[in-house]
C-alpha positions in Angstrom: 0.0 0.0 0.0 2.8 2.9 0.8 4.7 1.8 -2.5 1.5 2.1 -4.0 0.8 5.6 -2.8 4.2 6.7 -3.1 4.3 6.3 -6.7 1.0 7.9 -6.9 2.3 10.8 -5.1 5.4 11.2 -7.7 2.7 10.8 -10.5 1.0 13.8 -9.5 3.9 16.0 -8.3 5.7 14.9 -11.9 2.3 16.0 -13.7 2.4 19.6 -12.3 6.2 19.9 -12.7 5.8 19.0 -16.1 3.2 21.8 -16.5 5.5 23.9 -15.1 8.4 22.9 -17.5 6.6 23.9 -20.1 5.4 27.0 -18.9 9.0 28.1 -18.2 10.4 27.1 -21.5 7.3 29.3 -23.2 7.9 32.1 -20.6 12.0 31.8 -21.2 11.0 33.3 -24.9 10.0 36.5 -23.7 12.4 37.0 -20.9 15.1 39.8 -21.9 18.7 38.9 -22.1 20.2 40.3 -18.9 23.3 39.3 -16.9 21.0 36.4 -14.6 20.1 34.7 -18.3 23.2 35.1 -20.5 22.2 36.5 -24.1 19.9 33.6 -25.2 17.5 32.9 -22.1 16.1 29.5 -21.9 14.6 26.9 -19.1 17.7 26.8 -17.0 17.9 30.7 -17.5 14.6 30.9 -16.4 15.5 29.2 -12.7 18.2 31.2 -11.9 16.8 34.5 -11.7 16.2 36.4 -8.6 17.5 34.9 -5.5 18.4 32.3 -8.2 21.6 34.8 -8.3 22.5 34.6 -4.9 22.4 31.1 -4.2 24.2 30.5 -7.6 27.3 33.5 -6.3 28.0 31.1 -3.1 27.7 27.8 -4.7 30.3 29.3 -6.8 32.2 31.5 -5.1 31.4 31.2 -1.6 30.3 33.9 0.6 32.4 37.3 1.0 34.9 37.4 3.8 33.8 41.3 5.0 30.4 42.9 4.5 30.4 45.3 1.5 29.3 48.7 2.7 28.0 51.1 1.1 31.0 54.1 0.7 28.5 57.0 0.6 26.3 56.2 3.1 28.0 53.6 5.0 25.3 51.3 5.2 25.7 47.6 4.6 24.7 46.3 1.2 23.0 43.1 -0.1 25.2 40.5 0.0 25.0 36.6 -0.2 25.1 36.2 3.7 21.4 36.8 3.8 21.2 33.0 2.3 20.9 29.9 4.1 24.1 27.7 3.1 22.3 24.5 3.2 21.1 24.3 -0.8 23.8 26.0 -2.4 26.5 23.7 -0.5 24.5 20.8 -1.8 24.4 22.2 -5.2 28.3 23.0 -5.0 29.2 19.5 -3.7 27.0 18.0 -7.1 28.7 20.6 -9.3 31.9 19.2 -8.5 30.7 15.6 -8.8 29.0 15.8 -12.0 31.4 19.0 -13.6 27.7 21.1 -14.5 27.2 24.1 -13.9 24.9 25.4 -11.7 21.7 26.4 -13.5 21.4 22.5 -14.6 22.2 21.1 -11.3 20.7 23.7 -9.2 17.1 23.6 -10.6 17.7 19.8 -11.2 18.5 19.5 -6.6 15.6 21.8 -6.2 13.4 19.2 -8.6 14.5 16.3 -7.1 14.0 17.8 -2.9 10.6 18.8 -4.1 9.5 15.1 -5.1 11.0 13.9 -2.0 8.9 16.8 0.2 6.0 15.8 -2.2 6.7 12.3 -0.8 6.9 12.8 2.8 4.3 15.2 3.0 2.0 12.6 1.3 3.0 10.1 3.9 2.6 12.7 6.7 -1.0 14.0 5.8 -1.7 10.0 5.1 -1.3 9.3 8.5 -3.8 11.8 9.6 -6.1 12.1 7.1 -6.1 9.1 4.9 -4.6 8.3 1.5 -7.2 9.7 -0.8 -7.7 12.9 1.5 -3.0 13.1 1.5 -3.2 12.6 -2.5 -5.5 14.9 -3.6 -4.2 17.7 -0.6 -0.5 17.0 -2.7 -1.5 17.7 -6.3 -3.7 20.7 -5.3 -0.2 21.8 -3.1 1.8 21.1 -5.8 -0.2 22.7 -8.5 -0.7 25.8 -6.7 0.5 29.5 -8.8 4.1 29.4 -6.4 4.5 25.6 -6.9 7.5 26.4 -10.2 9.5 27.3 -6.6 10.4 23.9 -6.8 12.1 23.5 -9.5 14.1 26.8 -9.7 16.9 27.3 -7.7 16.0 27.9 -4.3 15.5 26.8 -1.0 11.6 25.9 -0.8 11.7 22.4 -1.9 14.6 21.2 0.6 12.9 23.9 3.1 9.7 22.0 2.7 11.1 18.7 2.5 12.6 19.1 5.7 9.3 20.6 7.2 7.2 17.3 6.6 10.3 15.6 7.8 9.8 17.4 11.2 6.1 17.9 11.3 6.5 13.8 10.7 8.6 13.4 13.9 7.2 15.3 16.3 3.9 14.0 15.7 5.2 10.3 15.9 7.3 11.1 19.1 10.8 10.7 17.1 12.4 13.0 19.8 16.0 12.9 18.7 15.2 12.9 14.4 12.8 15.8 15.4 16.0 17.6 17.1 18.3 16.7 14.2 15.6 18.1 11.7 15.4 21.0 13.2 18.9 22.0 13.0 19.1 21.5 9.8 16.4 23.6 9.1 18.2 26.4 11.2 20.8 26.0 8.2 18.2 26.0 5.5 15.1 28.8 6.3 14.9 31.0 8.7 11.2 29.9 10.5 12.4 28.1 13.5 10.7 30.6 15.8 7.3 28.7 15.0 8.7 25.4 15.1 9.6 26.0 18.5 6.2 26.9 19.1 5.4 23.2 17.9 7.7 21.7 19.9 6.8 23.2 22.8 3.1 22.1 22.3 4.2 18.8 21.7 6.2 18.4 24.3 3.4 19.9 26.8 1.6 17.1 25.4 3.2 14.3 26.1 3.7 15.6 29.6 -0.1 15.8 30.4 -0.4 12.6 29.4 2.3 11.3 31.5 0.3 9.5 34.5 -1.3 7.0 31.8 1.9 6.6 30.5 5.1 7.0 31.9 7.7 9.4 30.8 11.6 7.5 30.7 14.5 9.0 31.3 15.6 9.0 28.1 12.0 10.4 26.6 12.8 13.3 28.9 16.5 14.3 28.0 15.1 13.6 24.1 12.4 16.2 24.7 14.6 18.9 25.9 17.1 18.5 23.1 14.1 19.4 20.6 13.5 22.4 22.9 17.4 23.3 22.8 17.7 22.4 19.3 14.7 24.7 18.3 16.3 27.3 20.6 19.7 26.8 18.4 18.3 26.8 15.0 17.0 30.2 15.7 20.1 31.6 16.3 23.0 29.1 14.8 23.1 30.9 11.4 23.0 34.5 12.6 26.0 33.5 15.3 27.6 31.6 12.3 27.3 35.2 10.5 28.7 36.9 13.3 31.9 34.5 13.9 33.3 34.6 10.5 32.8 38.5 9.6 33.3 39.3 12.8 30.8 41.7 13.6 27.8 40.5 16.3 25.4 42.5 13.8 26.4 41.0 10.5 23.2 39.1 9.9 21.3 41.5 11.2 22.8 44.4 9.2 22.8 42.0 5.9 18.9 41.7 6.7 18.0 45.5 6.9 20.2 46.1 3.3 16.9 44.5 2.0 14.4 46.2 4.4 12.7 49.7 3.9 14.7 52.0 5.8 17.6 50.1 5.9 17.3 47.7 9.0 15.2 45.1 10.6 12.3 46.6 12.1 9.4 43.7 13.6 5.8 43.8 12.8 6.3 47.5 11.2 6.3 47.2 8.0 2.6 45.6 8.3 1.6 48.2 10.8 2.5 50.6 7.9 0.4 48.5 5.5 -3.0 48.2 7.6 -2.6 52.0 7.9 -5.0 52.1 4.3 -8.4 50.9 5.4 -8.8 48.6 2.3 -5.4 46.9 3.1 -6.8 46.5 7.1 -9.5 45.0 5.9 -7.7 42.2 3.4 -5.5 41.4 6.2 -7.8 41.2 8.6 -9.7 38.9 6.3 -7.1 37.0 5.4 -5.9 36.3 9.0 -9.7 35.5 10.4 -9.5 32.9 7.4 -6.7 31.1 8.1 -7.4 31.2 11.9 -11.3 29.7 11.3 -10.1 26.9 9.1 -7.1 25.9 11.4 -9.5 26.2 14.4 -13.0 24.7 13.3 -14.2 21.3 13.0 -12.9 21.1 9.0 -9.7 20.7 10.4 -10.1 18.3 13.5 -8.4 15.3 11.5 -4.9 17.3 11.0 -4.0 17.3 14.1 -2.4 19.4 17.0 0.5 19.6 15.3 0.1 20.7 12.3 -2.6 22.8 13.5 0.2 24.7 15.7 2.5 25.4 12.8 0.0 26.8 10.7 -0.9 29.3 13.5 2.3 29.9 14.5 3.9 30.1 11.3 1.3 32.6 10.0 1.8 35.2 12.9 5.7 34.6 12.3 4.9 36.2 8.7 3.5 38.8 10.3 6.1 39.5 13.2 8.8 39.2 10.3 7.9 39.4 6.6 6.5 42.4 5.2 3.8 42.9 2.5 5.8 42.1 -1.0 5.1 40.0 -3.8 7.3 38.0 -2.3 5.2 36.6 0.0 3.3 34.5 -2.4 6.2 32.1 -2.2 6.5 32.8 1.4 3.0 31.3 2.3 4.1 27.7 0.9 4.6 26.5 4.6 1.1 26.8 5.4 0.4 23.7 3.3 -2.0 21.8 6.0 -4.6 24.8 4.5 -4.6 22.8 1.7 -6.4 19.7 3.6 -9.3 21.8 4.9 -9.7 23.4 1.1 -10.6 20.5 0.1 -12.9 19.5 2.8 -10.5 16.6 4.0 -10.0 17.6 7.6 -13.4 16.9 9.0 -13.3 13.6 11.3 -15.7 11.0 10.5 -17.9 12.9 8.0 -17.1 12.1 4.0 -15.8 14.5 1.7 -18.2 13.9 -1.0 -17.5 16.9 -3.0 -13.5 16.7 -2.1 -12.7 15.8 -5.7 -14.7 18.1 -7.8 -13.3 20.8 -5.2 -10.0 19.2 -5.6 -10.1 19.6 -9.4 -11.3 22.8 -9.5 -8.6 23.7 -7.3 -6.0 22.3 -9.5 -7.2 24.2 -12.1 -7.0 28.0 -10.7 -3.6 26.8 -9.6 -2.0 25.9 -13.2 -3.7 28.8 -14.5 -1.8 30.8 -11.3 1.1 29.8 -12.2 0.9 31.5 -15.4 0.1 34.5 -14.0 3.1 33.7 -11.3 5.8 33.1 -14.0 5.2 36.0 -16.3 4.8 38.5 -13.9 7.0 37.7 -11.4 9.5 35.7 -11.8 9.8 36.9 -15.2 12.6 39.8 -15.0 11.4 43.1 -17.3 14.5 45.1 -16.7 15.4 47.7 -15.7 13.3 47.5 -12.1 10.9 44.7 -11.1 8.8 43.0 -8.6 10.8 39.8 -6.9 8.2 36.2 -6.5 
């Protein structure tokens, strides 16, 4: 039955990365030559843009050994230590194996992590909410107008991949995989503020339980060492920053070279953003939404878990992120949104119209992703929106 499902699973995911392939190779016609693409843009060309250019400067070259500042205003400028190493070390290591460059084996890595996170997501969501619920959840995910973000080169499919992985863990009690997970995630995206807030619910959980059955020695030490490795991941890259520049504020500074106002301010730039009634009413929409379909009884079957993350993860966005067209792409974490979409989260009540939802869903996201590639990832020099 899980080979079964598994291969269903890559079926689907291959389907909608095929759609994507092609949409890319179309899209590739119209992009302008520019220094990302080279003079004749194509597929590869077409993965590579954007933050595409960062992570393809360190697998490369490696990251700079001083921060470059700025020599009229002395500000720090963007540079490639706002990047998580994890993907672009990969992608160096394969480089050197295989002698291609990195537009082929980046967006090739990226591919590849996404069918793995299409895998273990499947097998995460199947454990909750059965097979048929998990497989049609994954190809609405997966078809959705970001979804090309895995197969360009960046960080969202191992990012993802390693999400499940952890989501996986904690909810089956794998204390020391779920610690492991979570540091390599501290080395891969920065969210591990909200995975904390998982672990720490989990953990609660097991102890209130504890009475019935027994906590070991050995359960408790594994429990703490989530909590401490949650703790770490939140800070390891940002101290990693800091050691090898040698400034305490490196990250920090790197982070506000791409902020308004030139530095990391919390929750203001959304304060600024509600400050419009029509955009304080979208957000407040949007944030009732997700906080009625993670909360209500459409959702019982995902669990506490997931349910945490969702929650958590969301007011992380809004604590960090700012309103950009980036955030598209930053709202793929929130993929157990997907189960109660489709009317697969209710406990013991059939989702009768789950596939004709399901298929209409599938739908607005292919034609999304249109919309997705030309006018965002698609580069119209001389100034343009990032995805």
């Amino acid at each position: 039955m899980t080979r079964t499902f598994v291969l269903r699973v890559l079926a689907v995911c291959a389907l909608c990365r095929t759609f994507s392939v092609v949409l890319l190779t179309i899209v590739s016609r119209y992009q302008a030559p520019v220094a990302w693409t080279g003079p004749h843009p194509d597929y590869f060309s077409m993965t590579v843009l954007w933050d595409g250019f960062w992570y393809r400067q360190i697998a490369e070259v490696g990251y700079p050994s001083v921060l470059p500042i700025d020599a009229a205003t002395g500000a720090v400028q963007e540079n490639a230590w706002a990047f998580y190493p994890t993907f672009p070390v990969m992608s160096r290591l394969l480089m050197r194996v295989t002698g291609l460059g990195f537009p082929v084996v980046g967006s090739t890595l990226a591919l590849v992590l996404g069918l793995g996170a299409a895998v273990v997501m499947g097998l995460l969501l199947r454990d909750l909410v059965g097979p048929k619920v998990a497989l049609a959840a994954v190809a609405v995910y997966f078809a959705c107008p970001v979804s090309p973000s895995f197969q360009i080169a960046y960080t969202e499919s191992l990012a993802i991949l390693l999400l499940c992985g952890f989501l996986w863990a904690i909810s089956k009690e794998r204390w020391m995989l779920t610690a492991s997970l979570a540091l390599l995630i501290g080395l891969t995206r920065a969210m591990a503020l909200p995975l904390a807030i998982v672990a720490l619910v989990a953990v609660f959980l097991r102890w209130r339980r504890h009475k019935a059955d027994p906590v070991t020695a050995w359960q408790r030490w594994s429990a703490l060492a989530v909590l401490a490795s949650c703790g770490a991941a939140g800070v390891l890259w940002p101290v990693i920053v800091s050691v090898i520049v040698g400034s305490p504020l490196a990250y920090a500074d790197t982070m506000g070279a791409w902020s308004v106002g030139g530095s990391v301010q919390l929750l203001r730039p959304w304060l600024l953003y509600v400050e419009h009634p029509w955009n304080a009413v979208r957000v407040a929409l949007a944030l009732a939404l997700i906080i009625a379909m993670m909360l209500g009884p459409w959702a019982a079957r995902l669990g506490t878990e997931l349910r945490t993350w969702t929650l958590a993860y969301t007011g992380y966005l809004i604590l960090v992120d700012a309103p950009s067209t980036s955030l598209f792409r930053h709202l793929l974490p929130l993929f157990p949104l997907t189960v109660v979409a489709i009317g697969g989260g209710w406990r013991d009540r059939p989702a009768r119209a789950m596939a004709w939802r399901s298929a209409f869903l599938i739908v607005v996201g292919l034609a999304g992703q249109v919309w997705w590639v030309w006018a965002l990832l698609r580069f119209v020099p001389p100034t343009d929106f990032p995805p």
